[in-house]
Chimera marker file (.cmm) of the C-alpha trace (Angstrom):
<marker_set name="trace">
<marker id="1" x="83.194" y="81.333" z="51.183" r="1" g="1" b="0" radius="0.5"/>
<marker id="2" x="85.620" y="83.409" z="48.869" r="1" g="1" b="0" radius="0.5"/>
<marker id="3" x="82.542" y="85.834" z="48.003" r="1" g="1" b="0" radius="0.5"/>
<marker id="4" x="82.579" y="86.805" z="51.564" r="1" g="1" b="0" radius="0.5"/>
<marker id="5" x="86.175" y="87.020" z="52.579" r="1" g="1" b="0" radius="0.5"/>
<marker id="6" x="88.606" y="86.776" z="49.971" r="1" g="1" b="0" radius="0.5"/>
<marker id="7" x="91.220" y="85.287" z="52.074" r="1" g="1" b="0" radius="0.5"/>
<marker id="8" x="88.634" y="82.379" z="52.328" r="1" g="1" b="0" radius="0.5"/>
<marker id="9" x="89.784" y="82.419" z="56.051" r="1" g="1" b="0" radius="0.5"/>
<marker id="10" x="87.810" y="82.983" z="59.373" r="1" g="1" b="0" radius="0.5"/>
<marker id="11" x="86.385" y="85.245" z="61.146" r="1" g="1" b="0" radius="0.5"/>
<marker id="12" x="83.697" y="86.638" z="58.913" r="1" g="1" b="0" radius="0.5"/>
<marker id="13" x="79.831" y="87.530" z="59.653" r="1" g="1" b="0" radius="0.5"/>
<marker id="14" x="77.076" y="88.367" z="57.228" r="1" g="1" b="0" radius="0.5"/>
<marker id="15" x="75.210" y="91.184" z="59.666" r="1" g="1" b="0" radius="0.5"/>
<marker id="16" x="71.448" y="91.138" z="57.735" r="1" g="1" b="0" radius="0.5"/>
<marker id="17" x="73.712" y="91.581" z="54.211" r="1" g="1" b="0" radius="0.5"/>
<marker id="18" x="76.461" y="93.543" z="55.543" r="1" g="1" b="0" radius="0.5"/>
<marker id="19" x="79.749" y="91.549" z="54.811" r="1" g="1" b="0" radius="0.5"/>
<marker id="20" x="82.310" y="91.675" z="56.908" r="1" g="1" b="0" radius="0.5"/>
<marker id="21" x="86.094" y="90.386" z="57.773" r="1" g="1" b="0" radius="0.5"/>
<marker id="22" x="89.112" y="90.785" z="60.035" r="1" g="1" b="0" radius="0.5"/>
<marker id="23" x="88.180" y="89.763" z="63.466" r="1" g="1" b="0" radius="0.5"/>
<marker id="24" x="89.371" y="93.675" z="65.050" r="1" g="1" b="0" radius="0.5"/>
<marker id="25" x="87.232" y="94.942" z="62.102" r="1" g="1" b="0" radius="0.5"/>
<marker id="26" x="84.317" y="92.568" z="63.262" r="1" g="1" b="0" radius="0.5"/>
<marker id="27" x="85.018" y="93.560" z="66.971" r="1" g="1" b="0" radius="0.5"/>
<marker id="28" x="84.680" y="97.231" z="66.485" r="1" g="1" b="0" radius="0.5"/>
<marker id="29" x="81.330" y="97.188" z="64.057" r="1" g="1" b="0" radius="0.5"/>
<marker id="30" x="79.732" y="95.058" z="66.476" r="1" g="1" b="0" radius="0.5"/>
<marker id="31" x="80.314" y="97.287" z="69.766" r="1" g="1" b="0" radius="0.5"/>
<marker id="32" x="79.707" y="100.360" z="67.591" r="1" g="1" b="0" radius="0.5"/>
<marker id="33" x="76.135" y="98.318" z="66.026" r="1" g="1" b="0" radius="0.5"/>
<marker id="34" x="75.047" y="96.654" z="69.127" r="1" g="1" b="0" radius="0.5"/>
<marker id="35" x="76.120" y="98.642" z="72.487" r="1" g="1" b="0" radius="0.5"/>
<marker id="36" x="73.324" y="100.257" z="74.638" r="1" g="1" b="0" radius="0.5"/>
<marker id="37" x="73.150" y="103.770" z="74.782" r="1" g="1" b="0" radius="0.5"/>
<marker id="38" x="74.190" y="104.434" z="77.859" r="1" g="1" b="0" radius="0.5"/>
<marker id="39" x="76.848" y="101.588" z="78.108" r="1" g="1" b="0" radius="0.5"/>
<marker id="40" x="78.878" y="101.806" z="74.766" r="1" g="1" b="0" radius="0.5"/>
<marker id="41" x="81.838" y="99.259" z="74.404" r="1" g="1" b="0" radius="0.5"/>
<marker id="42" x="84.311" y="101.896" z="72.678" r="1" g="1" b="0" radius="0.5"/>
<marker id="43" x="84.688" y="105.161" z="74.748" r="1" g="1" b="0" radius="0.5"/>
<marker id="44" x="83.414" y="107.787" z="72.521" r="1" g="1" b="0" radius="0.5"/>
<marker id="45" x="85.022" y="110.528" z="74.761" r="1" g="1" b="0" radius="0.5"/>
<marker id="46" x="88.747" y="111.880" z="72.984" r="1" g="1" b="0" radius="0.5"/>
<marker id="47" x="90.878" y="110.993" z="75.621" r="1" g="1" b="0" radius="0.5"/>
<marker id="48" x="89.168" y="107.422" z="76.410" r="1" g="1" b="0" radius="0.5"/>
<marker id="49" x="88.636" y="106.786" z="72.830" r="1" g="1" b="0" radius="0.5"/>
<marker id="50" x="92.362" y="107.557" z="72.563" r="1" g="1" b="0" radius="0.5"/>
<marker id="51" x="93.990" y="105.538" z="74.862" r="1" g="1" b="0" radius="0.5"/>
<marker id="52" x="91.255" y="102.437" z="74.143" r="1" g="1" b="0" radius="0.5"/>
<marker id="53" x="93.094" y="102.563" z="69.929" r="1" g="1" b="0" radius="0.5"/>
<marker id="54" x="96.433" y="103.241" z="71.909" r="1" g="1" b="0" radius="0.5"/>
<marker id="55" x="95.762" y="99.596" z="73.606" r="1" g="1" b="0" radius="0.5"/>
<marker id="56" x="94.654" y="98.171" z="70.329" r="1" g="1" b="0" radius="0.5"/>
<marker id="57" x="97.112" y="99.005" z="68.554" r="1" g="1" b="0" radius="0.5"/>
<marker id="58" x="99.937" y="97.694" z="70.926" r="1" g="1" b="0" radius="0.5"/>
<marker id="59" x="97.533" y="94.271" z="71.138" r="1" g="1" b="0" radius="0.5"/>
<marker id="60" x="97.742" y="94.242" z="67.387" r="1" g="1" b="0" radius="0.5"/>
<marker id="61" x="101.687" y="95.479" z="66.914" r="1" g="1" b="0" radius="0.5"/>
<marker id="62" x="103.782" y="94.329" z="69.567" r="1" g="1" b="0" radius="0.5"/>
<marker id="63" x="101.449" y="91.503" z="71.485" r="1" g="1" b="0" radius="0.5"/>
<marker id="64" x="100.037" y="89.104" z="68.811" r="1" g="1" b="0" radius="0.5"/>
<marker id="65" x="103.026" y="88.389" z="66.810" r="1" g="1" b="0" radius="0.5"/>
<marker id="66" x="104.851" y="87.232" z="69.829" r="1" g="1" b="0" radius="0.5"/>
<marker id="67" x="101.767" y="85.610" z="71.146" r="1" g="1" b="0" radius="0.5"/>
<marker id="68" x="100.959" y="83.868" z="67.698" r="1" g="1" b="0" radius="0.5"/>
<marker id="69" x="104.572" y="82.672" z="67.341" r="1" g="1" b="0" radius="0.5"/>
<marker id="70" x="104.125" y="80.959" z="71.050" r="1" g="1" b="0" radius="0.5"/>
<marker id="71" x="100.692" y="79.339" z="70.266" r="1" g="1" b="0" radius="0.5"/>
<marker id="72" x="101.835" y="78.071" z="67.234" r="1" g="1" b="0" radius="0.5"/>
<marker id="73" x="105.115" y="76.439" z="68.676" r="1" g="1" b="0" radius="0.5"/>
<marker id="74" x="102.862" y="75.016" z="72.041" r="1" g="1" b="0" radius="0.5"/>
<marker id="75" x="99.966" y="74.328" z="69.951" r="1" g="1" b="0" radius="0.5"/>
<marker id="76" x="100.120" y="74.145" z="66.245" r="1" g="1" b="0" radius="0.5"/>
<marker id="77" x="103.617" y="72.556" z="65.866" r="1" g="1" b="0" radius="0.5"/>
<marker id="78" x="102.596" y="69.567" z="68.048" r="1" g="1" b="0" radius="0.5"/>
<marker id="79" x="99.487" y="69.251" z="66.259" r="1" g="1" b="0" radius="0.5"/>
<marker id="80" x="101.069" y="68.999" z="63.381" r="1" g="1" b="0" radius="0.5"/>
<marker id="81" x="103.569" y="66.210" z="63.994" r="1" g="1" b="0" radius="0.5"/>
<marker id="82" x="106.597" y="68.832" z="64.752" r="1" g="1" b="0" radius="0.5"/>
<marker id="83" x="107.958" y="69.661" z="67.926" r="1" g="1" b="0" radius="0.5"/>
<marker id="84" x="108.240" y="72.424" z="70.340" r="1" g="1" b="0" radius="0.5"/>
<marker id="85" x="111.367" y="74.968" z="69.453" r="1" g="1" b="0" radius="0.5"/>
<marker id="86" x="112.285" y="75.733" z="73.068" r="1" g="1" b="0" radius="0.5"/>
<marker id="87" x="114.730" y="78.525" z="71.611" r="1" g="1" b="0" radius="0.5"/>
<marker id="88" x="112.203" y="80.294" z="69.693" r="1" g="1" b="0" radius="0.5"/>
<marker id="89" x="109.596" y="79.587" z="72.837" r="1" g="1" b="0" radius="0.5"/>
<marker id="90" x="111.903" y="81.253" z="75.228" r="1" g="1" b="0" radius="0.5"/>
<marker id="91" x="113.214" y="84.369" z="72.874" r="1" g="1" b="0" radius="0.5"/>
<marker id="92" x="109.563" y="84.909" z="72.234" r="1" g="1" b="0" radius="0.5"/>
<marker id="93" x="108.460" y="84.787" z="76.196" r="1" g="1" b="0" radius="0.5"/>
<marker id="94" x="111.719" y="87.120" z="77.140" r="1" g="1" b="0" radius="0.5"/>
<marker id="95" x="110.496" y="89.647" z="74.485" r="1" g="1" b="0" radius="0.5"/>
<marker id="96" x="106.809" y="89.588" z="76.200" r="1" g="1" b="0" radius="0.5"/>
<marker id="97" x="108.305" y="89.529" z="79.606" r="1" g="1" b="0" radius="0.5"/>
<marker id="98" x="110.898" y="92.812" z="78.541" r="1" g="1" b="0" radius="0.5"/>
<link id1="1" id2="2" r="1" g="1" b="0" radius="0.2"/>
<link id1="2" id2="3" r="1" g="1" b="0" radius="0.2"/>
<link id1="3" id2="4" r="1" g="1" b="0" radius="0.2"/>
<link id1="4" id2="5" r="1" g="1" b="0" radius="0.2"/>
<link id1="5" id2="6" r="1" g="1" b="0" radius="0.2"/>
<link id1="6" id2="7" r="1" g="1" b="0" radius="0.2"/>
<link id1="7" id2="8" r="1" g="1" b="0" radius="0.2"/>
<link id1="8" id2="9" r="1" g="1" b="0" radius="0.2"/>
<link id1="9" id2="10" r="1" g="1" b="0" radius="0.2"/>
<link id1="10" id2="11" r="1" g="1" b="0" radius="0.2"/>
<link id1="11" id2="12" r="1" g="1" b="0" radius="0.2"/>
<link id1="12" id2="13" r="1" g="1" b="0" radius="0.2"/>
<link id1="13" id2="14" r="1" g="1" b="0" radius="0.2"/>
<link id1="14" id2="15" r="1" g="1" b="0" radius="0.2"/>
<link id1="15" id2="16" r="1" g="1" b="0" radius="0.2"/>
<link id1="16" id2="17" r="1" g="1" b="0" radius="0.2"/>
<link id1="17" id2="18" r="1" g="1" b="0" radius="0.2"/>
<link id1="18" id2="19" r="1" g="1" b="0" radius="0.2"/>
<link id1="19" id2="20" r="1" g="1" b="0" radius="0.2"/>
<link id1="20" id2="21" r="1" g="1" b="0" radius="0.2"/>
<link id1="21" id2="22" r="1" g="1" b="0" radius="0.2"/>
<link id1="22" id2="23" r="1" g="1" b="0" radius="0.2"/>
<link id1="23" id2="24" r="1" g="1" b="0" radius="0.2"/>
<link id1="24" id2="25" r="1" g="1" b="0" radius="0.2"/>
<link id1="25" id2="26" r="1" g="1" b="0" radius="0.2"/>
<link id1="26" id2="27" r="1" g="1" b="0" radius="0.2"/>
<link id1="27" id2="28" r="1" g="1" b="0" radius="0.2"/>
<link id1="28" id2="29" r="1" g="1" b="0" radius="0.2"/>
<link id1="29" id2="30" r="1" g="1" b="0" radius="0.2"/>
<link id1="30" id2="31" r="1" g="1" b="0" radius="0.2"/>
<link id1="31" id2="32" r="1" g="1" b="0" radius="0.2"/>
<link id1="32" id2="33" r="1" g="1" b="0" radius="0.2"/>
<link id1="33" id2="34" r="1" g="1" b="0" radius="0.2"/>
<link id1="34" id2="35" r="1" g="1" b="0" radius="0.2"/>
<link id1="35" id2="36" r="1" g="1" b="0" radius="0.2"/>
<link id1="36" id2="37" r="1" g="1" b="0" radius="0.2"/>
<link id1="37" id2="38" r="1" g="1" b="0" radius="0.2"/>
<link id1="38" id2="39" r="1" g="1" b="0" radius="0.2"/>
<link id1="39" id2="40" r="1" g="1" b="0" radius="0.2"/>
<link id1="40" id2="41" r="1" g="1" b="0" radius="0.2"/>
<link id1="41" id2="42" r="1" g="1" b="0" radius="0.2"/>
<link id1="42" id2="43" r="1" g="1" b="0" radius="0.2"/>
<link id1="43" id2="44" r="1" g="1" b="0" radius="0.2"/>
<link id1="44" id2="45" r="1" g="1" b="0" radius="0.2"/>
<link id1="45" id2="46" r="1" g="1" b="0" radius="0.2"/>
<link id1="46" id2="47" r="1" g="1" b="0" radius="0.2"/>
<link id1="47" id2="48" r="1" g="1" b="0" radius="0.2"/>
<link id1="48" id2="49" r="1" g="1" b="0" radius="0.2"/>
<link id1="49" id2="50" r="1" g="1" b="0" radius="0.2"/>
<link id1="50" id2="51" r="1" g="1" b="0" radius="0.2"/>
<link id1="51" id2="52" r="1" g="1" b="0" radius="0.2"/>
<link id1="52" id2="53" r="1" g="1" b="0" radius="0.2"/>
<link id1="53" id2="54" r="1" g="1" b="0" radius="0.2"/>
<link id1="54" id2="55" r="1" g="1" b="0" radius="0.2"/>
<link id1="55" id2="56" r="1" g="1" b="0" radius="0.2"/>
<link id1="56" id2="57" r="1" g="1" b="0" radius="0.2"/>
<link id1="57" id2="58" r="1" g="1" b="0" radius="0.2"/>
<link id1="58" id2="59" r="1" g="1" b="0" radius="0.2"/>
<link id1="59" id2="60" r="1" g="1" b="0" radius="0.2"/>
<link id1="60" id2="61" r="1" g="1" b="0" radius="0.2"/>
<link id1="61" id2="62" r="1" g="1" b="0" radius="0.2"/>
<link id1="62" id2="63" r="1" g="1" b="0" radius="0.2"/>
<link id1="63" id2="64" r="1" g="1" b="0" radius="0.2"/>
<link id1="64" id2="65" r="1" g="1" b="0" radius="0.2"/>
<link id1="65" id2="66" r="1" g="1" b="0" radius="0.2"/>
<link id1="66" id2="67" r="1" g="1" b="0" radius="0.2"/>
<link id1="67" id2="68" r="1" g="1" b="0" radius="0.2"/>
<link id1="68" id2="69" r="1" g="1" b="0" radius="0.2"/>
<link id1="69" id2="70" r="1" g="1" b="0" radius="0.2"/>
<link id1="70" id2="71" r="1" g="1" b="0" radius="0.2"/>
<link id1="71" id2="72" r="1" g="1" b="0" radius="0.2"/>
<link id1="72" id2="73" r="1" g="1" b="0" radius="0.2"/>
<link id1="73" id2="74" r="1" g="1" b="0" radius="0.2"/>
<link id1="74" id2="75" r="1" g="1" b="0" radius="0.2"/>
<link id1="75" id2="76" r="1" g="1" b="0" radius="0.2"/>
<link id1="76" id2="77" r="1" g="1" b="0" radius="0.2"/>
<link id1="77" id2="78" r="1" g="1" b="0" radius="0.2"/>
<link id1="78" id2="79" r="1" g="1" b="0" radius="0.2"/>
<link id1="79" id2="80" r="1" g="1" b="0" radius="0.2"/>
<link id1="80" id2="81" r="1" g="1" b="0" radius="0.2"/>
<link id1="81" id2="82" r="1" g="1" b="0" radius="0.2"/>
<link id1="82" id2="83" r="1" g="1" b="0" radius="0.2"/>
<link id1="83" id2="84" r="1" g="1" b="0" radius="0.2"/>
<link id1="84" id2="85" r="1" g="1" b="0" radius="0.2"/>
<link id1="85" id2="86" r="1" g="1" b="0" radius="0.2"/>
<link id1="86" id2="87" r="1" g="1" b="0" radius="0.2"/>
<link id1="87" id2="88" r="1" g="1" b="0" radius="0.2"/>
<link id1="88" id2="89" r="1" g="1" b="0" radius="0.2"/>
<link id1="89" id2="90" r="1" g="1" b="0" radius="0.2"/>
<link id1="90" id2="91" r="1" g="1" b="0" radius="0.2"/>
<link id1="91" id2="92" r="1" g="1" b="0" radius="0.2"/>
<link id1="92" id2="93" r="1" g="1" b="0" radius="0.2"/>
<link id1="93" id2="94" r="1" g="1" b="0" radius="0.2"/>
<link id1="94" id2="95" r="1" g="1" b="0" radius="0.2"/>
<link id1="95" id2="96" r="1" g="1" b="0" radius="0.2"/>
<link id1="96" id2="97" r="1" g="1" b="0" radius="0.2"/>
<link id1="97" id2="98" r="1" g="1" b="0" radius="0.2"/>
</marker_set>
């Protein structure tokens, strides 16, 4: 699995030889590959295309880390033997909620 990502982690597709990781990286080669002509999945206008990597990148920057801290402490911890951190579950909710 290294030869194909060498994180050895998931997501990854093999597109007919064409490697490729990074599940945002994945996301944007397939709507760019596979959308219809007339219906494409990334606005290829300026201003559309703008504000659509606008909304990414806040998804990426400021929405996952707090969202990945909160699935792990709901999800992952609990899983794992641990327990919740209701302090760290709380600051991380007020910071999504600000």
């Amino acid at each position: 699995f290294v030869e194909k990502n060498p994180f050895a982690m998931v997501p990854c597709i093999d597109d007919d030889g064409f490697v490729l990781y990074e599940s945002r990286a994945i996301c944007r080669y397939l709507a760019t590959t596979y959308a219809k002509a007339d219906a494409p999945l990334i606005p290829r206008d300026a201003i559309p295309n703008a504000l659509f990597e606008e909304a990414a990148s806040v998804e990426q920057n400021s929405f996952e880390p707090l969202a990945a801290v909160i699935a792990f402490e709901k999800v992952v911890s609990p899983v794992l033997g641990g327990q919740t951190n209701e302090t760290v579950l709380a600051d991380q909710i007020a910071k999504l909620d600000a």
